[in-house]
C-alpha positions as CSV (number, residue, x, y, z in Angstrom):
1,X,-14.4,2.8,-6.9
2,X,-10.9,2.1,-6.6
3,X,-9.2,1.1,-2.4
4,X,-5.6,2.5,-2.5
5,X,-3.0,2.2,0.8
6,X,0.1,3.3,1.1
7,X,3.1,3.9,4.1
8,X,5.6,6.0,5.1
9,X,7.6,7.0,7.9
10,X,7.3,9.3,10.5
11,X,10.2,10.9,11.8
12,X,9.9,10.5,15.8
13,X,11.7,14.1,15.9
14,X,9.1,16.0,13.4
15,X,5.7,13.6,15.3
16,X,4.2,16.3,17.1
17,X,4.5,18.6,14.1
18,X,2.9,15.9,12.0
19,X,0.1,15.3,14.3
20,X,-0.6,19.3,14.7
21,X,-0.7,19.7,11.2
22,X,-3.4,16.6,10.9
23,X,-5.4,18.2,13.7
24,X,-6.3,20.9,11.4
25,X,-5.7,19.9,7.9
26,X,-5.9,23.1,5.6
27,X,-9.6,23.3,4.2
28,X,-7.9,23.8,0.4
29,X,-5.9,21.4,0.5
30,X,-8.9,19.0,1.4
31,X,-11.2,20.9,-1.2
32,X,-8.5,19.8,-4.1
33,X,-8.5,15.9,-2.8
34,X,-11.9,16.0,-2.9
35,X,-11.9,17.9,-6.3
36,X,-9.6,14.8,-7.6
37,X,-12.4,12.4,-7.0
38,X,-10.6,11.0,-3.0
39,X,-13.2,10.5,-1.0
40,X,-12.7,8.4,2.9
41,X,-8.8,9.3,2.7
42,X,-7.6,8.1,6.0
43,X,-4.2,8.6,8.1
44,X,-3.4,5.4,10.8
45,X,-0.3,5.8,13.1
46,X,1.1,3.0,14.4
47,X,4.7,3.5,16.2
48,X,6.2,5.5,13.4
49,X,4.3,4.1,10.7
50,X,2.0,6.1,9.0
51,X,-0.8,4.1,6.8
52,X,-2.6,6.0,4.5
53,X,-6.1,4.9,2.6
54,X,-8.5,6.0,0.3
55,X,-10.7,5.3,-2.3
56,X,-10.8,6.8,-5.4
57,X,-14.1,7.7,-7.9
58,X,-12.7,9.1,-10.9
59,X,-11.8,8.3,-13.8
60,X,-8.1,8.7,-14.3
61,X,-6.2,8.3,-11.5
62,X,-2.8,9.7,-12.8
63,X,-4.4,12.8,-14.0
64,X,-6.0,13.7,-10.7
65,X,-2.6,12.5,-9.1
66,X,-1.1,15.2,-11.7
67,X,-3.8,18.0,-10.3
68,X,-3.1,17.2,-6.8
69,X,0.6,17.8,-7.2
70,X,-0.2,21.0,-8.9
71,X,-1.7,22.9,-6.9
72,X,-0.3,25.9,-5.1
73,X,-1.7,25.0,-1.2
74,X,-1.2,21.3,-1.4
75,X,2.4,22.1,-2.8
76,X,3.3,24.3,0.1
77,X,1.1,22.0,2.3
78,X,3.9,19.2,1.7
79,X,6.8,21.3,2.4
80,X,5.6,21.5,6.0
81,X,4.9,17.7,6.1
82,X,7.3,15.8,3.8
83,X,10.1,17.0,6.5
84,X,8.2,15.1,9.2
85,X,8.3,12.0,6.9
86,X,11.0,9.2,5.5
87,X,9.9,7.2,2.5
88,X,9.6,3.6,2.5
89,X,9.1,3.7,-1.1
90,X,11.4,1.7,-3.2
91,X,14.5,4.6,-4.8
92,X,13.3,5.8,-8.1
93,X,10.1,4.4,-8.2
94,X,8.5,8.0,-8.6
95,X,6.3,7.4,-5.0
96,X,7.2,8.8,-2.0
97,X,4.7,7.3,0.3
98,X,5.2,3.3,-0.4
99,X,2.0,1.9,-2.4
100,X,0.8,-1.0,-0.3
101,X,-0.8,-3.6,-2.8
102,X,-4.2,-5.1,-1.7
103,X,-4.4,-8.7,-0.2
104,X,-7.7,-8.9,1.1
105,X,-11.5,-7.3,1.5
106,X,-14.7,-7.9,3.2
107,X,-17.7,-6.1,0.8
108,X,-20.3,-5.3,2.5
109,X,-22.3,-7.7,0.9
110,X,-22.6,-11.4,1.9
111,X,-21.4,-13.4,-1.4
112,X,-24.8,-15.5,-2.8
């Protein structure tokens, strides 16, 4: 299992958009995370930051990064909630929520 984060943006205009469309996230678009090997995917507000987190059991990462993007409901999915967001990610980097690299970790397991 692989920890990712990331952050973006929210657009104080587009907020309670954002926040409705969390409140009932559509069931496919969850079924395809899930199907990608994302499991505990979590969205944090703070201000107009938005963190995001999740960790990741699979295999290959860019390939079920790939499927994600592919599919029809997630696709239409982001064309009601990338307007509500501005990317923090740096130009051209091919991300557009800003990866957030690790720094620290408690396990859940006291070190012997």
């Amino acid at each position: 299992m692989r920890r990712y984060g990331s952050v973006i943006r929210l657009r104080p205009e587009r907020r309670d958009d954002y926040l409705r469309l969390h409140a009932a996230v559509w069931p496919a678009v969850e079924r395809t995370l899930r199907a990608a090997n994302i499991r505990n995917y979590t969205i944090f507000l703070h201000g107009d930051l938005l963190f995001g987190y999740y960790e990741y059991v699979g295999a290959d990462h860019d390939a079920d990064q790939a499927r994600i993007a592919a599919d029809p409901a997630t696709r239409q999915w982001w064309t009601l909630t990338d307007p509500c967001q501005e990317s923090l990610a740096e130009p051209g980097a091919g991300h557009w929520w800003a990866p957030m690299r690790e720094v620290w970790h408690l396990s859940d397991e006291e070190p012997s």
